[in-house]
C-alpha positions as CSV (number, residue, x, y, z in Angstrom):
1,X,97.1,78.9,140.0
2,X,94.7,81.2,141.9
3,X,94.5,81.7,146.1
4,X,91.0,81.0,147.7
5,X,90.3,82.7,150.8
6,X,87.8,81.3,152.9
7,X,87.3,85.1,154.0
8,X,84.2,85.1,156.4
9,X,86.4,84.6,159.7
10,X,89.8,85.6,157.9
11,X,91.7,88.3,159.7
12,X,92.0,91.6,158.0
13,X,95.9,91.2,157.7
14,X,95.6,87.6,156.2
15,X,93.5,89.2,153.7
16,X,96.2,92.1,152.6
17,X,98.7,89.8,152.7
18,X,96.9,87.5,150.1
19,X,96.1,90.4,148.1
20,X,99.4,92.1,147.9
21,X,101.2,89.1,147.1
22,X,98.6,88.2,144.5
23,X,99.2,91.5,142.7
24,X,102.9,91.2,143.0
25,X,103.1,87.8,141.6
26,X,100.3,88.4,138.9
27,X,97.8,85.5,140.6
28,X,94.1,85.6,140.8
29,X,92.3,85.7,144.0
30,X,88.9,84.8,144.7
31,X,87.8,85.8,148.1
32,X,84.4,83.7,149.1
33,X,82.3,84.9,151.9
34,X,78.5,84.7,152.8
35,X,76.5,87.8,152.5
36,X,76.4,88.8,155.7
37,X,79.9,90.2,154.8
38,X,80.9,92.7,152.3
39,X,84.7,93.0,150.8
40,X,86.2,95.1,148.5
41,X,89.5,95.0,146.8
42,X,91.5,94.2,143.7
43,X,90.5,90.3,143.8
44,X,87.5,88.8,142.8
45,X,84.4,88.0,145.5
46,X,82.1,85.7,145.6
47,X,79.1,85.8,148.0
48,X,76.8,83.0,148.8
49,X,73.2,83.1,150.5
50,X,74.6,82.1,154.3
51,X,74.1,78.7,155.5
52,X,75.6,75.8,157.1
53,X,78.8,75.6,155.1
54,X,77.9,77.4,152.0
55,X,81.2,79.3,151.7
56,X,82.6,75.3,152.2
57,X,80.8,74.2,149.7
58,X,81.4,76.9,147.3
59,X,85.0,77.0,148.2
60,X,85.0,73.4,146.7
61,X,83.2,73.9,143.6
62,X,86.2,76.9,143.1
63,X,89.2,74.6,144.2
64,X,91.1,73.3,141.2
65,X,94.5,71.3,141.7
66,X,97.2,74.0,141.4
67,X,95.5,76.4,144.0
68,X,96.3,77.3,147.1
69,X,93.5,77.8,149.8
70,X,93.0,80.1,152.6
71,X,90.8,78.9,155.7
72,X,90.6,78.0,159.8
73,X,88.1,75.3,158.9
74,X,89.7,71.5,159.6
75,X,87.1,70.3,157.9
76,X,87.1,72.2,154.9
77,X,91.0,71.6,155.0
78,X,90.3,67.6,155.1
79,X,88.5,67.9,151.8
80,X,90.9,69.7,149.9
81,X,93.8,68.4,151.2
82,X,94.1,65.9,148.4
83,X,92.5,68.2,145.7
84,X,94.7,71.6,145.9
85,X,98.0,72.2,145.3
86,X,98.3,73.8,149.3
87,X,96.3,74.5,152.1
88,X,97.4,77.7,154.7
89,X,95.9,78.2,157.9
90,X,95.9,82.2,158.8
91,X,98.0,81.9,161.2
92,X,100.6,80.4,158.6
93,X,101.0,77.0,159.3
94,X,100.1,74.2,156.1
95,X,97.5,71.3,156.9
96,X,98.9,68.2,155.3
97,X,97.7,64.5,155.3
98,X,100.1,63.8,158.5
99,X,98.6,66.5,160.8
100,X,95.3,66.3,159.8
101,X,94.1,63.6,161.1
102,X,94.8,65.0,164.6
103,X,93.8,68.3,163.9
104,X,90.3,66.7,163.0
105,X,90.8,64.7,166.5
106,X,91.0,67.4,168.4
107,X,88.2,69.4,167.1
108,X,86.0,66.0,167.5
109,X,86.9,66.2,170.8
110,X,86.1,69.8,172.2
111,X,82.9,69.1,170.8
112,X,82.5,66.0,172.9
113,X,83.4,68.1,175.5
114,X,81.0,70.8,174.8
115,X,78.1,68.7,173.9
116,X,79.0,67.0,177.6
117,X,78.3,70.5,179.4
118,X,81.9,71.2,179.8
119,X,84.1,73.8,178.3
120,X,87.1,74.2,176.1
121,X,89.6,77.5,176.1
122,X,87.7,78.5,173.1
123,X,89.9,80.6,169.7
124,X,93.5,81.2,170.5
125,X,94.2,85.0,170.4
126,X,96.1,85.6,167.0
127,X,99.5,86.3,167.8
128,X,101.6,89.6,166.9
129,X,103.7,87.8,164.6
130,X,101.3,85.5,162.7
131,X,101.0,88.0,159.6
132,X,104.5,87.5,159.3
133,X,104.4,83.7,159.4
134,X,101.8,83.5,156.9
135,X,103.4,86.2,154.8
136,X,106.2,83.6,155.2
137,X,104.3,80.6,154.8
138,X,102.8,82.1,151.6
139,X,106.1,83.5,150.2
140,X,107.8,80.2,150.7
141,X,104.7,78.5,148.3
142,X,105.0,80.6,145.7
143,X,108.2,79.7,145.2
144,X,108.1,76.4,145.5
145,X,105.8,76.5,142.9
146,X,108.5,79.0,140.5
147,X,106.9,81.8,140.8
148,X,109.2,84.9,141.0
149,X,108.3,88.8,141.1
């Protein structure tokens, strides 16, 4: 099992978080990013030339059945969902085949709205507590799957 972080977008505390937990519990993590970004850590990076959905795309190539992935991106989320062993939003809630259909609905529809010449309230502001509901979140998948410290 490794974690995937889709890291281009992730916030700075999601990415500790991962990387903390991934040296505790002895797991590889692959952080994927374009290169207009630049990470360092103790995890594996991978940078792709940018583009429409090359960190996507890569991501998927990576993606194996016991890992869990990192990302904000529905889409990305809908592809996995049946390919990974877990998929994490940042803010620590887990996509799953019975909220993803109206997660995807929703983001179809702000872009009707957009492409219409209206507007939409745009990113929620991340929360004080959402590291600690992913920490959570995260925690609470790892052991699900046995892994102890």
């Amino acid at each position: 099992m490794k974690i995937i972080v889709d890291a281009d977008a992730c916030p700075r505390g999601v990415k500790k978080i991962c990387e903390d937990l991934s040296l505790e519990y002895r797991l590889d993590l692959l952080m994927i990013i374009d290169d207009s970004h630049e990470l360092q850590g103790n995890y594996r990076v991978i940078q792709v030339e940018k583009g429409q959905d090359s960190v996507d795309h890569e991501i998927v190539r990576n993606a194996e059945k016991d890992d869990i992935v990192i990302t904000q991106d529905y889409g990305l989320a809908s592809i996995l969902l049946e390919n990974t062993y877990a998929i994490l939003h940042p803010d620590g809630f887990r996509y799953t085949r019975f909220n993803i259909d109206q997660l995807m609905f929703q983001r179809h529809m702000g872009n009707k709205i957009r492409q219409a010449g209206g507007r939409t309230k745009g990113p929620k502001k991340r929360k004080a507590d959402s590291d600690k509901k992913f920490r959570e979140a995260l925690l609470d998948l790892l052991v699900k799957c046995g892994y102890r410290v």
